[in-house]
Backbone as JSON, one array per atom type, in Angstrom:
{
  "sequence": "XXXXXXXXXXXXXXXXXXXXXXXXXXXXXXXXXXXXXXXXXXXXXXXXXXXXXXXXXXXXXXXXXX",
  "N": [[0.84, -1.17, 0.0], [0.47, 2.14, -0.8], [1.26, 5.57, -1.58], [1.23, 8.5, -3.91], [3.65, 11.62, -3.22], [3.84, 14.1, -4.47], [5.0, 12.84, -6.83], [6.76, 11.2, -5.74], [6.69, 8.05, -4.84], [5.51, 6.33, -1.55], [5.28, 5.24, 1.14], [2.06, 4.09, 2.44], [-0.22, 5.12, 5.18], [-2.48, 4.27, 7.8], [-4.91, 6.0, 8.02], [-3.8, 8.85, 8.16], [-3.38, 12.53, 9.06], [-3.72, 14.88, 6.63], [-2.09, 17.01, 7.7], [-0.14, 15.32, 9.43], [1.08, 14.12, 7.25], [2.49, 15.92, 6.28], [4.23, 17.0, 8.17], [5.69, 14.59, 8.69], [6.77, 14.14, 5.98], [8.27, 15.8, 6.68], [7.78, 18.94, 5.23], [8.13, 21.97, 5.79], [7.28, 24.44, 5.0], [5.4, 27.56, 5.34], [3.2, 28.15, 3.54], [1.57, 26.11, 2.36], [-0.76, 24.84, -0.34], [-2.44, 21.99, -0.68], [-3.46, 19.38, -2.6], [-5.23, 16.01, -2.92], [-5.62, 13.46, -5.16], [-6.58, 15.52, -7.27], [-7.87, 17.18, -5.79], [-8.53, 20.51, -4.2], [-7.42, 20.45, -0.64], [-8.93, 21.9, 2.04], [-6.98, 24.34, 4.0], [-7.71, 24.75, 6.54], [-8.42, 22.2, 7.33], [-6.3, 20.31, 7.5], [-5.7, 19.48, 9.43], [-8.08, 16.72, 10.15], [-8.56, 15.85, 7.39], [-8.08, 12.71, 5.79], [-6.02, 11.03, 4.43], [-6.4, 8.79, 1.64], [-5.59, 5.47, 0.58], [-3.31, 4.62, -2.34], [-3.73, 7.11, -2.95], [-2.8, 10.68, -4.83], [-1.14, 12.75, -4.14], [-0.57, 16.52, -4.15], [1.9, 18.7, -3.08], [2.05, 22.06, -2.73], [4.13, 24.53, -2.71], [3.83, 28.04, -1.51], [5.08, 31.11, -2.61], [6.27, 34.12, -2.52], [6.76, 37.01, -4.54], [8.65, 39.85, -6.01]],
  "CA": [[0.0, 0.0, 0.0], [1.24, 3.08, -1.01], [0.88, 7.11, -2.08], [2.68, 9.21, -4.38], [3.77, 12.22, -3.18], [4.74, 15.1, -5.65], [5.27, 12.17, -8.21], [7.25, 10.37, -5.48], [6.08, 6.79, -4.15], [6.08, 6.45, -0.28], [4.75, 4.48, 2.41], [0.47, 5.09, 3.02], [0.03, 5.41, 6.65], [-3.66, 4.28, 7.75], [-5.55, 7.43, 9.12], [-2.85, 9.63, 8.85], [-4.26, 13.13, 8.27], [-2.73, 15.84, 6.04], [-0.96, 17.51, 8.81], [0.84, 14.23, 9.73], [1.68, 14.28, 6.14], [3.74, 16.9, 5.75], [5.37, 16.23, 9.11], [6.51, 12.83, 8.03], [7.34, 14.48, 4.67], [9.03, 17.25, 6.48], [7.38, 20.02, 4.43], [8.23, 22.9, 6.49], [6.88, 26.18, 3.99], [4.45, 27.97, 6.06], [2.29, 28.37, 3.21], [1.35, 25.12, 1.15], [-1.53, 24.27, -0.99], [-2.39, 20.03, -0.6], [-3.77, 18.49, -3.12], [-5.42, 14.97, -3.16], [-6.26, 13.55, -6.39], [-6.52, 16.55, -7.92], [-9.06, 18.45, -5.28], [-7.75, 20.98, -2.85], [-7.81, 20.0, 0.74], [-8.69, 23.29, 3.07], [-5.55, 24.39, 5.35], [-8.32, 24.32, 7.91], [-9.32, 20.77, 7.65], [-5.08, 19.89, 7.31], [-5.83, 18.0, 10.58], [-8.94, 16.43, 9.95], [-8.74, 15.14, 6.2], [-7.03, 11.49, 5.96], [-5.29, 10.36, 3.01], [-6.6, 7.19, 0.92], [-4.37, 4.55, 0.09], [-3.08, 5.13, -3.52], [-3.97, 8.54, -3.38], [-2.11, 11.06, -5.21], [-0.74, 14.13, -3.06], [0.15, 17.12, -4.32], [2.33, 19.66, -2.51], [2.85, 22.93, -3.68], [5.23, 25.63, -1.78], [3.67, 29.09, -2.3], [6.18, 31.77, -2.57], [5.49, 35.38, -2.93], [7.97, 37.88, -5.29], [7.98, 41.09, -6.09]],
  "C": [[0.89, 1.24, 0.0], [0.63, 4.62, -1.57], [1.92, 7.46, -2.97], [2.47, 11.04, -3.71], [4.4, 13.38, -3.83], [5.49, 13.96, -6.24], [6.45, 11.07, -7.64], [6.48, 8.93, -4.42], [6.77, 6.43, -2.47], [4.82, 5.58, 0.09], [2.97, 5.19, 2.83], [0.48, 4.09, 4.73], [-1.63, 5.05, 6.96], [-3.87, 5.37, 8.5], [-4.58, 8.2, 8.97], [-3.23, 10.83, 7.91], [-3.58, 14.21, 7.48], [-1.72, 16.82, 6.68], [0.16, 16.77, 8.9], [1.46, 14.16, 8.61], [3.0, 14.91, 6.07], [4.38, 16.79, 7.06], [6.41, 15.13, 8.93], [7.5, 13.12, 7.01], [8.66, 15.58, 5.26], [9.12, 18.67, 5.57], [7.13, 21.05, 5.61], [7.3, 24.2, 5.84], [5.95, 26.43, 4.9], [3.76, 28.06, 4.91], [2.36, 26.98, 1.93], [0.08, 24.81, 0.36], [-1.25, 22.38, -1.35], [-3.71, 19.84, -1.37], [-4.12, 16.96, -3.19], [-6.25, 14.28, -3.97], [-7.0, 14.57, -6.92], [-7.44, 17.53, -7.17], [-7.96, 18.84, -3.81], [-8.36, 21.0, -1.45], [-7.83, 21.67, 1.5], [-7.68, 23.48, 3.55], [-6.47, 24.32, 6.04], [-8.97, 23.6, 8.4], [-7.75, 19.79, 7.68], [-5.34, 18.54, 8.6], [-7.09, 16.99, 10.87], [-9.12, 15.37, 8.6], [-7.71, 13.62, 6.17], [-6.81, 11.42, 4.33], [-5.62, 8.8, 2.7], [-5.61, 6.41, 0.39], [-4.68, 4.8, -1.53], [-3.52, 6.26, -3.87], [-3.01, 9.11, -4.16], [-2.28, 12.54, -4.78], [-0.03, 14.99, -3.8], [0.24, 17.99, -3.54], [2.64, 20.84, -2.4], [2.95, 24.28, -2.71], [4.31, 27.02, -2.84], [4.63, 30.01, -1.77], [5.59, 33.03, -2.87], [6.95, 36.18, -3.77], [7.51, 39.08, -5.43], [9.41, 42.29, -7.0]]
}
């Protein structure tokens, strides 16, 4: 059983909820947009939403410029 994460294949975790995610992952960015199979997960459900086995997680670092 497994996930991909940003297109890499890792270990699925039962129950483990998008918070724990990026802990595990070590995704530090204070500001991320999470993706699972292609719909965006709230930041204010990060600890609440679980991840399905063979899901597909995306991670994406927002950055600001100027």
């Amino acid at each position: 059983m497994s996930i991909k994460v940003n297109g890499r294949e890792v270990d699925w975790v039962e129950n483990e909820t998008v918070k724990q995610l990026l802990k595990r992952m070590k995704y530090t960015f204070p500001l991320v947009v999470v993706k699972i199979n292609d719909e965006v997960v709230p930041r204010n459900l990060f600890d609440q939403v679980t991840i399905p086995d063979n899901a597909k997680v995306a991670v994406i670092h927002m950055i600001s410029g100027g």
